[in-house]
N, C-alpha and C positions, 0 to 999 in steps of 0.2 A: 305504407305505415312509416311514422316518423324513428328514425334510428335512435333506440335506448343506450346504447354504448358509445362516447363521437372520442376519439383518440384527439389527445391534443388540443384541445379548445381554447381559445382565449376565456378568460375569466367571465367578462360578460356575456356574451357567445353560448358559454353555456347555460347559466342559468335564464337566459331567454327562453332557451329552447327548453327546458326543465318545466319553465311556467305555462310552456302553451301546450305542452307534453300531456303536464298532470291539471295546473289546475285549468288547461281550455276546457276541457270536459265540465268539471263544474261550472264554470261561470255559462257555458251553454244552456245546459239543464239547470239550473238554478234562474237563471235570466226569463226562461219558460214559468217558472211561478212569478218570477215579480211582474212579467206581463198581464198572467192571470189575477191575479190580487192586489194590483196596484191602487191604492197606494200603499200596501202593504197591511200585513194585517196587526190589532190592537185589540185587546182585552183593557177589563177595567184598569188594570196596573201599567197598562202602557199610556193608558188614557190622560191617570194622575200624572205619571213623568210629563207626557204632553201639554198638560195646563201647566208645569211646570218653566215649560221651554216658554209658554205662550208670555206667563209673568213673570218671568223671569225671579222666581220667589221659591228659591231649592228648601228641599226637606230631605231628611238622612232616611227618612222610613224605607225609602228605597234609597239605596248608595247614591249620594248627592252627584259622583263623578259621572255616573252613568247619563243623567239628566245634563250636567253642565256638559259632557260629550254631546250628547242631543244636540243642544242649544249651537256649540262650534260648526257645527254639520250644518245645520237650517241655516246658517250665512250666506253656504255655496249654493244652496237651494231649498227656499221654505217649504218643506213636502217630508210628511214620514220617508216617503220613496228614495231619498239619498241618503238613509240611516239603513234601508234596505241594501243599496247599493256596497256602502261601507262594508256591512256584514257581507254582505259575497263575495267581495274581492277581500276581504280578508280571513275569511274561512278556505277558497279555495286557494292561497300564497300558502296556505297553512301545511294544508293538501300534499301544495307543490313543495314544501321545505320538509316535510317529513321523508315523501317518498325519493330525495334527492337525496336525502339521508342514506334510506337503504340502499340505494341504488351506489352508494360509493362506499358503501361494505360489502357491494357485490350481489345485490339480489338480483334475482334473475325477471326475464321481462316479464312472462306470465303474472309473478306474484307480483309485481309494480302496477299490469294491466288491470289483473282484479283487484285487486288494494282499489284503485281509483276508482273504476268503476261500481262498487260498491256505495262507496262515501256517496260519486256519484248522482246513482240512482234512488238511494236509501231515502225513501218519502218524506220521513221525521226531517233530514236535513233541506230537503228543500222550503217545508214549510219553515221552518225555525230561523233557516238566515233573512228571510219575508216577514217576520214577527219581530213586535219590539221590545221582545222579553230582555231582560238584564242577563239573564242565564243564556243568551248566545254569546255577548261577548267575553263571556266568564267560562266558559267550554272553552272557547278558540284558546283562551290564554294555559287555560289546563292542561289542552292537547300539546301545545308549545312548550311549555315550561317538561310535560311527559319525555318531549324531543330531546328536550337538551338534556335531562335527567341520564338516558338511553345514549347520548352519546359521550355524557360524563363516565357513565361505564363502561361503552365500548370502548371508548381507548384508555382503559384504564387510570384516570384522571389528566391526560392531555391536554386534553380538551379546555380544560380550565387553565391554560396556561397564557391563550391569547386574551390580551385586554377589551377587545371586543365580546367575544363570548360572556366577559364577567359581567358587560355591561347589559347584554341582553338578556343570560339569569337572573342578575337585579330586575330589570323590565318585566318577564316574566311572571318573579316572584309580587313585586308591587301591583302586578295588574290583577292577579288572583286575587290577592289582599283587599284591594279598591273594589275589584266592582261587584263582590258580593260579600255581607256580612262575614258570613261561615269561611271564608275564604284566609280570614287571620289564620285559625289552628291551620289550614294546608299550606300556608306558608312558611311558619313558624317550622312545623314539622317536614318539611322539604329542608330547610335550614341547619333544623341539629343532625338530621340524618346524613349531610351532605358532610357536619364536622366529624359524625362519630365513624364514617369509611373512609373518609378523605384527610383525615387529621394532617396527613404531609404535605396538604395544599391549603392548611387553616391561613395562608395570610391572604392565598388568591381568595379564598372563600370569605373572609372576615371582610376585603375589599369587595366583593358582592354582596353578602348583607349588609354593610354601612350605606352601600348604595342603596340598597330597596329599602331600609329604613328611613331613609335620606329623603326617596322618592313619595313615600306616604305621608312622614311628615308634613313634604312641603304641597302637599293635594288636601291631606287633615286641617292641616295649622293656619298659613297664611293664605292660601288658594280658600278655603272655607268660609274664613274671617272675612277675603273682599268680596266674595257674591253671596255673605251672610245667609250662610247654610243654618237653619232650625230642625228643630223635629229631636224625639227620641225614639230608639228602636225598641219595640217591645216584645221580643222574639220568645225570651225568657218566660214573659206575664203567658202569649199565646200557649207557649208548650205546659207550663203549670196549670195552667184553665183547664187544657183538653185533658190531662191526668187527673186533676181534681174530679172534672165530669164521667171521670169513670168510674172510680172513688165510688162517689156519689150515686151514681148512677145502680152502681150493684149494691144499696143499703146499708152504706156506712152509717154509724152513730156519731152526731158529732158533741164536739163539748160546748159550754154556751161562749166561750173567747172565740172558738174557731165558728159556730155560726154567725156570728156576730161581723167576723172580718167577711165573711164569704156573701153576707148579706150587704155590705158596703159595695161589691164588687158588682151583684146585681141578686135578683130573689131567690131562694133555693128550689123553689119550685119551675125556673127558669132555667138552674142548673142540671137538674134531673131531667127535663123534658126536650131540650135541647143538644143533648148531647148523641154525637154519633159515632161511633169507634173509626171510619175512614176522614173525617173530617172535622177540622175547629174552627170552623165560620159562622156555623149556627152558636156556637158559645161566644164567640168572641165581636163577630160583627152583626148586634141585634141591638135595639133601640136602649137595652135593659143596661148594659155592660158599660159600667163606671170606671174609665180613663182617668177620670180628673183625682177619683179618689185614691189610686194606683201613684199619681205623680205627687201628691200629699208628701212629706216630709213622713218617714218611719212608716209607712203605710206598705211598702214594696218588702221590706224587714219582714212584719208583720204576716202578709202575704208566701210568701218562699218560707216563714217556722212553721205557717200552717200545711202548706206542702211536707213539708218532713217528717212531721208530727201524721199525715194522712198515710205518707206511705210508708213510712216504717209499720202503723197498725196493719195495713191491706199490700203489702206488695203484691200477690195473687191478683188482685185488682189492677193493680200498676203491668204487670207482666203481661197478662191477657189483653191489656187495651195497649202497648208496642204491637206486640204480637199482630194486632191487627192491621194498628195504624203505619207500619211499618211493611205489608205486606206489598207495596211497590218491590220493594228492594230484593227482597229473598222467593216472593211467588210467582212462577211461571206468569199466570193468569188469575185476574181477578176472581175473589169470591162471591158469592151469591150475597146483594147488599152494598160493595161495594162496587168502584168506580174506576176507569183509565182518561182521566182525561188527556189528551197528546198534545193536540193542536186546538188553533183557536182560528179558522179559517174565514174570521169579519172580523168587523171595525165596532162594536159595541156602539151601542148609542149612546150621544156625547152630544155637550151643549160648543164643540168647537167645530162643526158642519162637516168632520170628517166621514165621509162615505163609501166603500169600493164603487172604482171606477175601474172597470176591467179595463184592460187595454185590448185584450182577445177573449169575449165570452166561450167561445169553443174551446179554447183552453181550460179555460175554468173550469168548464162542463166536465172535459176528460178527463183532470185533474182530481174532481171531486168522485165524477164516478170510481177513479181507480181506486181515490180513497175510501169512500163507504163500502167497497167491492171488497177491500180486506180490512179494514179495521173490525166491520161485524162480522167475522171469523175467528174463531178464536184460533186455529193454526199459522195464519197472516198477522194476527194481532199481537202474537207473542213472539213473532221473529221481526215485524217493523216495529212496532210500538211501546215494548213493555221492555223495562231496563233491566229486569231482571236474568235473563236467556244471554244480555251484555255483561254483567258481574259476574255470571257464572265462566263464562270466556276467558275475561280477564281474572280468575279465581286459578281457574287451570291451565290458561298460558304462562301465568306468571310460576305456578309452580314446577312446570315440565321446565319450563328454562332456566329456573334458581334449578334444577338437578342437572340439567343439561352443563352449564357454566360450572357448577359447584361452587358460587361463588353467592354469599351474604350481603354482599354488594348491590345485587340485581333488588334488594329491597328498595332501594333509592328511587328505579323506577318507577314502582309500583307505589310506593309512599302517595305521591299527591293525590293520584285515583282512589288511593284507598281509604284514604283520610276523609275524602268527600263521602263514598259511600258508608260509614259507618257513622261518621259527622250525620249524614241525612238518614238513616235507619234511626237515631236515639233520638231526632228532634223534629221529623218532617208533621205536616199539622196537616195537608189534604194529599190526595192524589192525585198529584201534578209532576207527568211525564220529566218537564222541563228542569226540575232538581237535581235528576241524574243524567242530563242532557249530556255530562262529558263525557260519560262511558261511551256513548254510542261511538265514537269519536276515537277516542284513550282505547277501545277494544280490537278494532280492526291493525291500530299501530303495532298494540301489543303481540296479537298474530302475527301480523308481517315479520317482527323480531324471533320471534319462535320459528316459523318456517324458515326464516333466512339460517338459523342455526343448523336446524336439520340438514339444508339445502348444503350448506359451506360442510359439514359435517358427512355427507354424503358424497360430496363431490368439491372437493379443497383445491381452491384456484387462488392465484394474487388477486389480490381486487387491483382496479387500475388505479396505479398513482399517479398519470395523466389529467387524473378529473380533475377541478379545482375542490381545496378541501376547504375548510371554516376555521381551519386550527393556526394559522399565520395570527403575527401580532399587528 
């Protein structure tokens, strides 16, 4: 077994051996899917980023950056498979930077061994860094951005002192921002949270948000402008539609202004029959449902006072269709009617001749059987697959160690993960796994930090000041 503690290392030396430590194990196991599924797997949404890369004609519907990313990758090799590649070697660096983290506040090798080993073997992540969902590269940056949060607190604002670090928080911060809509509020509020405990480092911090502002900008403004980025995102219209169709749905009265807008929108008898408390695709994506009339001048106004006018008469209505649609977040397991979708383990059919081309069918095979072997269990299904059994983790890790520390401060860490999940509780539109893909991720970290407490608390040693640290200017 390779030695967790090296006395004295040179600076590169060490984190070589850091990277082959923690993340060889992933890129091993994770290398074993992309063998299996190569070229990697694609849903409809990966499909359209893909015609995108093809014509090079971006649209914002999905974050433009994530598609012009696409596009720079297919230079070094035209194939989904090196956007696979990308996501593995930067999900397990991620791995590798967390648990080097712990590991120079002193965790012990056990908790470094299972930590990895977990991330690992954990199925979700192998399939997911193989898929070309947006919501992988937008976890990795979560989890990161988690890291640096976690070491803004352990050394009680230190950290923030090298000009490097401010530059990677920026980075951090901006990547979350970019490559998923929702990502602005977990930015924003990583931000003021960072000025409202840190106030005595507001010029290092005011120099890291100028930066990630700086950074968005120039990917929003001029970067958009030359590869003339279109589209609008209609996040707001989706999640108003699927409330209205609940509304609706339980026998509202309406007045003749608001049937009149709702009737623009598509038929009311399309409204009521389409509607399903786990999912807004039946409302939203059907032959019936009027885009053009939504992008109208005053139409979108129009639209959101008849929302407000609906829920202020019915919130009972409103409440009971969260309640449901929202049941990733807060339920063990799904309910009778509703759905987990996790993984998307093909290539959807597409008029761009992409196909799986296994590289090892036997892989596949055992791959696939391990996965039907527990996802149709619900005891399997709700420890790999279901985000919910992960927010409850990260619910009660966080608060054993805000008591442990005694310290208001440990909110910082927790801000970005928590912002996502309550961000995705009030506005998620189907049951898809891959929205709370950072907890799986942000949960294990957050233990390892808890144990490590306990552990130093238990048994109080120097950490070695031998190791190289991150905090040098």
């Amino acid at each position: 077994m390779f030695p967790l503690q090296i006395r004295k290392p040179d600076f590169l030396s060490f984190y070589v051996w850091q990277f082959i430590i923690y993340a060889g194990p992933c890129l091993l196991m994770w290398l074993l899917y992309f063998l299996a599924f190569f070229p990697g797997m694609m849903s409809r949404d990966s499909l359209d980023q893909w015609q995108e890369v093809l014509t090079f004609n971006f649209n914002d519907w999905h974050p433009a950056i994530v598609s012009f990313s696409y596009w720079l990758l297919t230079r070094i090799w035209f194939s989904p498979a090196i956007i696979c590649l990308a996501q593995i070697m930067a999900l397990a660096s991620a791995v590798a930077y967390g648990m080097t983290k712990l590991q120079q506040r002193g965790a012990p090798q056990w908790l470094l061994i299972l930590l990895t080993l977990f991330i690992c073997f954990l199925p979700l992540n192998g399939f997911y860094v193989n898929t070309l969902f947006k919501d992988v590269p937008f976890a990795i940056a979560v989890f990161i951005l988690s890291i640096h949060a976690m070491e803004i607190f352990e050394s009680g604002g230190r950290w923030l002192q090298s000009n490097r670090n401010i530059f990677c928080l920026a980075l951090s911060l901006a990547c979350v921002w970019l490559i998923r809509h929702n990502g602005l509020l977990t930015s924003l509020l990583a931000i003021a949270g960072l000025f409202i405990f840190y106030f005595p480092y507001r010029k290092r911090l005011a120099a890291a948000a100028l930066c990630c502002f700086g950074l968005v900008y120039a990917v929003k403004g001029p970067l958009y402008s030359a590869i003339h980025v279109q589209g609008k995102v209609y996040a707001l219209e989706i999640l108003l539609t699927h409330q209205i169709g609940a509304i609706l749905h339980d026998g509202a009265q309406l007045s003749d202004s608001e049937k009149q807008v709702l009737e623009n929108v598509q038929p009311l008898a399309i409204w009521k029959k389409e509607y399903n408390p786990f999912t807004s695709d039946n409302l939203v994506f059907n032959k019936y449902f009027n885009y053009k009339y939504l992008a109208q001048p005053g139409a979108r106004e129009k639209y959101i006072a008849t929302w407000f006018s609906l829920a202020k008469r019915y919130p009972g209505s409103l409440l009971t269709h969260q309640a449901n649609v929202s049941e990733l977040v807060w339920r063990l397991d799904n309910q009778e009617g509703s759905y987990t979708y996790a993984v998307h383990p093909l290539i959807d059919p597409n008029e761009a001749g992409l196909t799986t081309q296994s590289i090892s069918p036997l892989l596949k095979r055992i791959i696939m059987h391990i996965y039907y072997s527990t996802f149709y269990k619900p005891f399997f299904r709700i420890i790999l697959y279901r985000p919910a059994l992960y927010i409850y983790l990260i619910l009660a890790s966080g608060l054993v160690t805000l008591f442990l520390t005694r310290s208001r401060r440990y909110l910082i860490v927790l801000a970005p993960i928590l912002s996502i999940i309550v961000g995705v509780a009030l506005t998620i539109p189907v049951q898809h796994v891959r929205y709370l893909y950072p907890c799986f991720l942000v949960a294990p970290l957050l233990i390892g930090n808890l144990l490590l407490h306990f552990y130093r608390y238990r048994s109080p040693r120097a950490v070695d000041t031998d190791l190289p640290t991150s905090s040098g200017k």
